[in-house]
C-alpha positions as CSV (number, residue, x, y, z in Angstrom):
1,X,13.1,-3.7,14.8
2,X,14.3,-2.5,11.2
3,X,11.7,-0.7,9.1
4,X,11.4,-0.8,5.8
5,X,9.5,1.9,3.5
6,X,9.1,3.2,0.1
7,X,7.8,6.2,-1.3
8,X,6.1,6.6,-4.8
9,X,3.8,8.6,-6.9
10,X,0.5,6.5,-7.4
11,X,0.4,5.4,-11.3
12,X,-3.7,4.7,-11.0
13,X,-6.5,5.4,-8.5
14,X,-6.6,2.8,-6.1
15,X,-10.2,2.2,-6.1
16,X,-12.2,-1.0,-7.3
17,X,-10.0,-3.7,-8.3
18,X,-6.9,-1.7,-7.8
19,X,-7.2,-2.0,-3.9
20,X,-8.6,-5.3,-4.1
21,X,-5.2,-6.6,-6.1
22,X,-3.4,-4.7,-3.9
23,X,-5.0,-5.9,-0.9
24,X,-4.9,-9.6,-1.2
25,X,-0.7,-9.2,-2.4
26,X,-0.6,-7.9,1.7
27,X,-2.3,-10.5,2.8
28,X,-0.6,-13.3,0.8
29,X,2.7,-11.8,1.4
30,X,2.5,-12.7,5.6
31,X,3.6,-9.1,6.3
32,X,2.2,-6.5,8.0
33,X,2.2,-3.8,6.2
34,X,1.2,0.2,6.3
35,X,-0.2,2.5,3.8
36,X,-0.6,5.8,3.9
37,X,-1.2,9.2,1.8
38,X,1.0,11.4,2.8
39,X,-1.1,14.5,1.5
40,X,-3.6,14.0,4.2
41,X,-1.1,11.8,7.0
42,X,-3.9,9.1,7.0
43,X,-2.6,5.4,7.0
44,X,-4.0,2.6,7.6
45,X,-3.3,-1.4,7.4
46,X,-3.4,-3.3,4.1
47,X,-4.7,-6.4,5.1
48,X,-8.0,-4.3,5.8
49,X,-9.8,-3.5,2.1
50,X,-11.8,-1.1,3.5
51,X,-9.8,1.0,5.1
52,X,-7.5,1.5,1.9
53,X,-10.7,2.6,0.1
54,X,-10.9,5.4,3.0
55,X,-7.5,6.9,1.6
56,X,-8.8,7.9,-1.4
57,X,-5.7,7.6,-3.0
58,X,-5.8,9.2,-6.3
59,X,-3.2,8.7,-9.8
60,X,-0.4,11.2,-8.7
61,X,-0.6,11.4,-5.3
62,X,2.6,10.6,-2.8
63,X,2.1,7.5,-1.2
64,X,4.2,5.6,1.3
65,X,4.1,1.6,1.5
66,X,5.9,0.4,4.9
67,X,6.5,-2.7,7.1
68,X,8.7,-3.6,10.3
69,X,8.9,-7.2,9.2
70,X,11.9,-8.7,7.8
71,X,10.4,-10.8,5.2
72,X,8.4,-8.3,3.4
73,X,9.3,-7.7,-0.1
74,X,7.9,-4.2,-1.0
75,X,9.3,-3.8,-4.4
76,X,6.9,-6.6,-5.2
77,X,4.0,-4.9,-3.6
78,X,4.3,-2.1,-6.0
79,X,4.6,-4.1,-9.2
80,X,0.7,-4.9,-8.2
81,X,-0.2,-1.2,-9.0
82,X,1.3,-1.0,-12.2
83,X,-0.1,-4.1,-13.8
């Protein structure tokens, strides 16, 4: 299985509506899909809101979006945190 992933610097705190936009992109795009802080090496799903809470993923730090499936499109995941 081909794995996709991309690394970026986190333009906001993903807190409040932040995870809960990025949250329901996941689960309306099919896909599973991974996040993690690579600071700390936690990760956790995306179709779970709580658990991406649990990151605490703050503006700045290194985070790492990934999925195995083929119809994911991550680019548009991102696009979420910057609007």
């Amino acid at each position: 299985m081909k794995q996709k992933s991309i690394v970026l610097e986190a333009p906001c705190d993903i807190y409040n509506s932040r995870a809960r936009d990025l949250h329901y992109a996941i689960q309306e795009s099919g896909g599973e899909v991974f996040i993690e802080k690579l600071s700390s090496h936690k990760s956790c799903r995306g179709t779970h809101l709580l658990p991406i809470l649990s990151l605490g993923i703050e503006k700045g730090d290194q985070i790492r979006l990934s999925t195995s499936d083929g119809h994911t499109n991550l680019p548009d995941l991102v696009r979420v945190l910057y609007q």
